[in-house]
VEXDREN-2710 file (C-alpha; in Angstrom, 1 decimal):
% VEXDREN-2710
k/r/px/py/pz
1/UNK/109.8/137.9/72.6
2/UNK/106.1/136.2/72.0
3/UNK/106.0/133.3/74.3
4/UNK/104.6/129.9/73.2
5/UNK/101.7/129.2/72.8
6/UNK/100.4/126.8/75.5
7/UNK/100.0/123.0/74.5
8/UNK/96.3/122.0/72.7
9/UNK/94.9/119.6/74.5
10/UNK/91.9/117.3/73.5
11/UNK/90.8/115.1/76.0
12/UNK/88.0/112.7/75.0
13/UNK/85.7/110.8/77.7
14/UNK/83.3/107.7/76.7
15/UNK/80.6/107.8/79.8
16/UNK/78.1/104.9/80.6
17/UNK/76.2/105.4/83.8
18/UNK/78.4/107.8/85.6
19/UNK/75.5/110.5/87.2
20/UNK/77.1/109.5/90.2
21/UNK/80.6/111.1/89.5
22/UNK/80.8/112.8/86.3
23/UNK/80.5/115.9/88.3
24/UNK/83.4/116.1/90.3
25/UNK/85.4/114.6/86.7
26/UNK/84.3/118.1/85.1
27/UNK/85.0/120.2/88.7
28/UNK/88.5/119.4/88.5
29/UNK/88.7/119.8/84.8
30/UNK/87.8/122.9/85.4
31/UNK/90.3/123.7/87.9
32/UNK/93.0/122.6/86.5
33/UNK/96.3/124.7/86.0
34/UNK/96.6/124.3/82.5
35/UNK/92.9/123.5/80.8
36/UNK/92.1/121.6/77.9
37/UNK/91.3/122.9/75.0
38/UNK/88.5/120.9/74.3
39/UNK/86.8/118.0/76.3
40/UNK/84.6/116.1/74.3
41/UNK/82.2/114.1/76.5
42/UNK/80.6/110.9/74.5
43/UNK/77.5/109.5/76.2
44/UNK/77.1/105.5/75.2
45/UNK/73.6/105.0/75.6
46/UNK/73.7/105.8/79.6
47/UNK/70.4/104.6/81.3
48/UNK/70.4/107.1/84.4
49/UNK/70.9/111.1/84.7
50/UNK/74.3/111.1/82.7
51/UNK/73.3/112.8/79.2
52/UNK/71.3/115.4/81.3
53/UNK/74.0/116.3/83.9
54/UNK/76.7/116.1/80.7
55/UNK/74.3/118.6/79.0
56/UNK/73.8/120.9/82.3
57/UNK/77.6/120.9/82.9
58/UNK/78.5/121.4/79.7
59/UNK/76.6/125.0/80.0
60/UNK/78.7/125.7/82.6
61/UNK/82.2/124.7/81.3
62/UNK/83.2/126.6/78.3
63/UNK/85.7/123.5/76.9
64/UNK/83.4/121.3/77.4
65/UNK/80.9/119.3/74.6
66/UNK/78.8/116.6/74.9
67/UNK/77.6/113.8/71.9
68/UNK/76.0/110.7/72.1
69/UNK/77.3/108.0/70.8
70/UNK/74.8/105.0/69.1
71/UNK/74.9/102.3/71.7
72/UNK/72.5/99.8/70.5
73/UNK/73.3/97.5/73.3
74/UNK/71.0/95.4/76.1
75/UNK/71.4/95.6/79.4
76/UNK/73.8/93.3/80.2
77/UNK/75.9/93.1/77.5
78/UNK/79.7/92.5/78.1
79/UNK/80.8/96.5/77.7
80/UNK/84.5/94.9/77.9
81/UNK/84.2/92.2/75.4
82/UNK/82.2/94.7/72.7
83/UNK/85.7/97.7/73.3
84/UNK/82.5/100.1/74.0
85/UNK/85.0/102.7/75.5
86/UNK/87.4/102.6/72.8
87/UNK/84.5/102.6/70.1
88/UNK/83.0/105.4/71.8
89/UNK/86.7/107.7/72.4
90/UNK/87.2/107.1/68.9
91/UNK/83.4/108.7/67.8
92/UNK/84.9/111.9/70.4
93/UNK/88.2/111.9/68.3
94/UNK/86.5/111.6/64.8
95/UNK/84.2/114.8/65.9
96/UNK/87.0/116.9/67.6
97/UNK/89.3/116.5/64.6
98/UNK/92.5/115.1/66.6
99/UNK/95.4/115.9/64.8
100/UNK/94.9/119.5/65.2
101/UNK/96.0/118.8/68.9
102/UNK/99.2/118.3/70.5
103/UNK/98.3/116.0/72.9
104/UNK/95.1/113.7/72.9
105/UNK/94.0/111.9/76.1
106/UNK/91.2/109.4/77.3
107/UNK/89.4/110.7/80.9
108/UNK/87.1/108.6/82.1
109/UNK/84.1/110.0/84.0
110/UNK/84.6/108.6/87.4
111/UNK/88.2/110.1/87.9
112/UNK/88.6/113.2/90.0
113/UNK/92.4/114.6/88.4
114/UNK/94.7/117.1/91.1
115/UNK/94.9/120.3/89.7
116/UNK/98.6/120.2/88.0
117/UNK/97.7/117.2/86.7
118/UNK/97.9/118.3/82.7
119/UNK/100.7/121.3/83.2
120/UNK/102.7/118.3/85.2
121/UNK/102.1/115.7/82.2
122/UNK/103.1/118.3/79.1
123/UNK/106.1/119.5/81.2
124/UNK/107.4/115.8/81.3
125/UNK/106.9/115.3/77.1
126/UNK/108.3/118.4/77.2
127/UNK/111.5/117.3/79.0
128/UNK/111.6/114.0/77.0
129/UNK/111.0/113.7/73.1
130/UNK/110.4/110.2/73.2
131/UNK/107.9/110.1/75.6
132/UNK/104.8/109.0/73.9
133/UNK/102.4/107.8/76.2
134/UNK/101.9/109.0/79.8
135/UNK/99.5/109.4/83.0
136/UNK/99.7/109.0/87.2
137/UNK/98.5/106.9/89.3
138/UNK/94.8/106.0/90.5
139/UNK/93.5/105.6/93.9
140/UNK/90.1/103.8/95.1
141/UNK/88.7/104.2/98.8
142/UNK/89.6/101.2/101.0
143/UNK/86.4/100.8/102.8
144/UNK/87.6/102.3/106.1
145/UNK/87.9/106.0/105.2
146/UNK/91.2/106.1/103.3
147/UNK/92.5/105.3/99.6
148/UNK/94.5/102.4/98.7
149/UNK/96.4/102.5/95.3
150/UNK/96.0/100.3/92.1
151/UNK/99.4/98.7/91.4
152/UNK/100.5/98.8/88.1
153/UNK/103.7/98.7/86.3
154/UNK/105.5/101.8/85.7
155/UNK/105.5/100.9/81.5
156/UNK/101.6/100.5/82.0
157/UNK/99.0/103.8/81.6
158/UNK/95.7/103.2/83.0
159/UNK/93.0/103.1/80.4
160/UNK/91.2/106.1/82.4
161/UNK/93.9/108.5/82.2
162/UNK/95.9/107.9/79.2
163/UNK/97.4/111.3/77.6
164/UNK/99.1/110.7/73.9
165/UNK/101.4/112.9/72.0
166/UNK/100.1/113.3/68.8
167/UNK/102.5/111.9/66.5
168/UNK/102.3/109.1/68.8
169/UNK/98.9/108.3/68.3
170/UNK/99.5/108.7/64.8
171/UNK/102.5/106.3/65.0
172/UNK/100.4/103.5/66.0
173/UNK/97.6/104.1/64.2
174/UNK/95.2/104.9/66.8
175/UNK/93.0/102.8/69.1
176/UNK/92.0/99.6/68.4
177/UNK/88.3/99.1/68.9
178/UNK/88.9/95.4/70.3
179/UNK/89.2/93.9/73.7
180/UNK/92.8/94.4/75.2
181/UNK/93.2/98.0/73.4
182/UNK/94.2/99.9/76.4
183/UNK/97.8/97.3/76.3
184/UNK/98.1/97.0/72.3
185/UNK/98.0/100.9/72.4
186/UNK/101.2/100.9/74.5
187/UNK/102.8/98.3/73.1
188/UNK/103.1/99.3/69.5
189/UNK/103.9/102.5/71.3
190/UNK/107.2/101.3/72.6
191/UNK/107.1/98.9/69.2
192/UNK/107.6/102.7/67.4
193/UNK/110.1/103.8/69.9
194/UNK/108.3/106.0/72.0
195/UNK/108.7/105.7/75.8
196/UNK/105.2/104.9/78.0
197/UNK/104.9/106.0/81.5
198/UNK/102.9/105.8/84.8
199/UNK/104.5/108.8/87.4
200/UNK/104.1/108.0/91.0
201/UNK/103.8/111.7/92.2
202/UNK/100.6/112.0/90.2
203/UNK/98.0/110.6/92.0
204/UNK/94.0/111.0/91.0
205/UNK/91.5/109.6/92.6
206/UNK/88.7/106.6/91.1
207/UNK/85.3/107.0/92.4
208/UNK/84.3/103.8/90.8
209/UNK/86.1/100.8/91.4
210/UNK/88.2/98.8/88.8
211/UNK/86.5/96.4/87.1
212/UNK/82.7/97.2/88.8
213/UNK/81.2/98.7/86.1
214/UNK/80.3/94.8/85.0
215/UNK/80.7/92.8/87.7
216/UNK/84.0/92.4/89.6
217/UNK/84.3/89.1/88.2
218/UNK/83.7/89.2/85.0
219/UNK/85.9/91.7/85.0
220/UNK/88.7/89.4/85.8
221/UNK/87.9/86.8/83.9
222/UNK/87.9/89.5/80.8
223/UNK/91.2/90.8/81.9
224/UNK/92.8/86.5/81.9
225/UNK/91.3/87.0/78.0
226/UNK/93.0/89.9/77.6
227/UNK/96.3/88.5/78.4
228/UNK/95.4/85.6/76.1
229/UNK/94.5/87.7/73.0
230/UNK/98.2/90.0/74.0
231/UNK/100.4/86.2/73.6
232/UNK/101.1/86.2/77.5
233/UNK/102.7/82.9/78.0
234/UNK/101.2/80.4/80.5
235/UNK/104.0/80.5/83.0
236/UNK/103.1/84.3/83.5
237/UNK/99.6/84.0/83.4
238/UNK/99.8/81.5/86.8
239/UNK/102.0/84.1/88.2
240/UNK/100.0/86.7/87.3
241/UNK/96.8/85.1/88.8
242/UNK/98.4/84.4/92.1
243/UNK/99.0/88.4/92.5
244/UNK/95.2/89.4/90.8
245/UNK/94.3/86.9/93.6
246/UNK/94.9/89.3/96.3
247/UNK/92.7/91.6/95.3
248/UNK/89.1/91.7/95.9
249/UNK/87.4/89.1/96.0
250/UNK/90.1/87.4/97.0
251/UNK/91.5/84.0/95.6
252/UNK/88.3/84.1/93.3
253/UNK/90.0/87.3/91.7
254/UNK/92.4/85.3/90.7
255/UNK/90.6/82.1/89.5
256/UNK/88.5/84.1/87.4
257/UNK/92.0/85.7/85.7
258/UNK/93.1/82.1/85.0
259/UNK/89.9/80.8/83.5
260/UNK/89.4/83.8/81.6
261/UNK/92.7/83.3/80.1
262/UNK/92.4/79.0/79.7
263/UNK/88.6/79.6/78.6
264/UNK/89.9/81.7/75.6
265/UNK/92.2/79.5/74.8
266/UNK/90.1/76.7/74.6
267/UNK/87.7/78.6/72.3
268/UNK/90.4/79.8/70.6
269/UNK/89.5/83.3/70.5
270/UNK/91.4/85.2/68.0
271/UNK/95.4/86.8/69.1
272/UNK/97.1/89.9/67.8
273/UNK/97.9/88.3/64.5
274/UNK/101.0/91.0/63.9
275/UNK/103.8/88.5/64.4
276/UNK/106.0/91.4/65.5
277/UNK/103.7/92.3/68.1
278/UNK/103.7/88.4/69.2
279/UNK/108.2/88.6/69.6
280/UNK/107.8/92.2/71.1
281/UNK/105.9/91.3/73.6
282/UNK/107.6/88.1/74.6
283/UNK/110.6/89.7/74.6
284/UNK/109.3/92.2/76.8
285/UNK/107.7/89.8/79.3
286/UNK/111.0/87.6/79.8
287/UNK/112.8/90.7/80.6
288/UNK/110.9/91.7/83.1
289/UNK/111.3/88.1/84.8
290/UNK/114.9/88.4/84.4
291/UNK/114.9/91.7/86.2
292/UNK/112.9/90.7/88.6
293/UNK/115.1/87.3/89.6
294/UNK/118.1/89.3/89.6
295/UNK/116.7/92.2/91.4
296/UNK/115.6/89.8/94.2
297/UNK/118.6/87.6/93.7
298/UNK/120.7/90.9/94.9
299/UNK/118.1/92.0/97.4
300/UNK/119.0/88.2/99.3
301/UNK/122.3/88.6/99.2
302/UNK/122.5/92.0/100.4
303/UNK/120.1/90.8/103.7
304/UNK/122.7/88.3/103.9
305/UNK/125.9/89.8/104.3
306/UNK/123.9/93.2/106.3
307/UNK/125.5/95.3/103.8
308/UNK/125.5/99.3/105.1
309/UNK/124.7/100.2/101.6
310/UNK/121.8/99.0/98.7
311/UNK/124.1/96.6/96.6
312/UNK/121.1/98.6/93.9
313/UNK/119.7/102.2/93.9
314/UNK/116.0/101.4/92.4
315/UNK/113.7/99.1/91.9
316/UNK/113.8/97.2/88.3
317/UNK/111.8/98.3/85.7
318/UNK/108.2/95.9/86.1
END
């Protein structure tokens, strides 16, 4: 009996700036278990070494191609505000001819990926149909020789390492070339039925830290619009900032979240007009409040009485 063929993968990557760590993004490309079919590296107008080390590497790795994409942006535009990435993994999709894939995924070229890191993600679709939507986690170096991890919801795929099934992708139409695309991908996702998923035992490594590429603060103040332009409610939002305010820079991370959010607001800068994608979400978020209450509701009582046993096996769904 012929066995299967093994899973197509396209991975695209939008790059601005990245000499520093594209390299060890296309090492471990190169090492991986199971390969990509095609990695289609899309240079946004990068103003050091990128295009020439793309070009070098690209010699070297037989999978790999690089294009350029038409920035026609200043230094010191707003690369969050203008969706360059998603513009730019878009151009990589339209040249690679994406639906002849099974699964299509967004690298970005500061991310060092283990080795199983694609066998382990098309061995979980596999296992589950309506998984539409996965990655792992990302770690950044702590400043005193170690790694800390970036906390995200398990529901939630970082941006630099989202893998789609195809008829996912096609499900929601593709990626919207608008701030906040790397949430309203997910959440028509799960809008279509399809399940989105972070796994903890999947860790890769981010050379670049979140939210540096423009200014750490900008950053968060772009991420408070974000949850704005989603339909986040207020309540949230303050809750939200309180957390983002533990981060680095602290308290000011989380300022900047809130006045992002209250400065779109005020200039009323446009929302996901889809009213189902307005209830969705809502529902969504007040469900995970819930879960949360009652999950630490159970947790106090279960302190109190010094139970032997979790009154609850997991953690709530976040």
């Amino acid at each position: 009996m012929t066995p299967p063929a093994p899973a197509r993968i396209l991975l695209a990557s939008p790059v601005f700036n990245e000499a520093e760590h594209l390299e060890k993004t296309a090492r471990a490309l190169a090492a991986q278990t199971l390969p990509p079919a095609r990695w289609v590296v899309v240079d946004d107008g990068s103003r050091d070494d990128t295009l020439e080390l793309a070009r070098r590497l690209a010699t070297e790795i037989d999978f790999m191609e690089v294009i350029e994409a038409d920035g026609g942006v200043g230094p010191g535009a707003d690369n969050l505000a203008l969706a360059r990435e998603a513009r730019a993994f878009n151009l990589g999709l339209a040249h690679s001819e994406w639906r002849s894939y099974d699964f299509i995924g967004k690298l970005d070229g500061d991310v060092e990926l283990p080795p199983q890191w694609l066998a382990t993600l098309v061995e979980r679709f596999a296992e589950n149909p309506a998984l539409g939507l996965a990655g792992g986690r990302l770690v950044e170096a702590d400043g005193e020789g170690g790694w800390a991890r970036i906390e995200i919801p398990a529901h939630h795929v970082h941006g630099a390492v989202k893998l789609f099934r195809r008829a996912c992708l096609e499900a929601i139409g593709g990626i919207p070339e608008r701030l906040a695309w790397d949430t309203i991908d997910e959440t028509y996702a799960r809008m279509r039925g399809y399940e989105t998923r972070s796994f903890d035992d999947l860790v890769a490594r981010h050379h670049r830290p979140w939210g540096s590429a423009d200014g750490r603060l900008r950053g968060r103040a772009r991420h408070g619009e974000c949850a704005w332009i989603l339909h986040y409610g207020s309540v949230w939002v303050t809750l939200r900032s309180v957390k983002v305010g533990r981060s680095s820079p602290p308290v000011l991370s989380g300022l900047a979240f809130l006045w992002g959010y209250w400065r779109a607001a005020l200039r009323h800068v446009p929302r996901i007009e889809d009213p189902e994608f307005r209830s969705f979400t809502r529902r969504e978020l007040r469900a995970r409040i819930r879960s949360r209450i009652t999950f630490q509701k159970r947790t106090d009582v279960g302190r109190k009485i010094g139970a032997s046993e979790p009154l609850i096996s997991q953690q709530p769904p976040v």
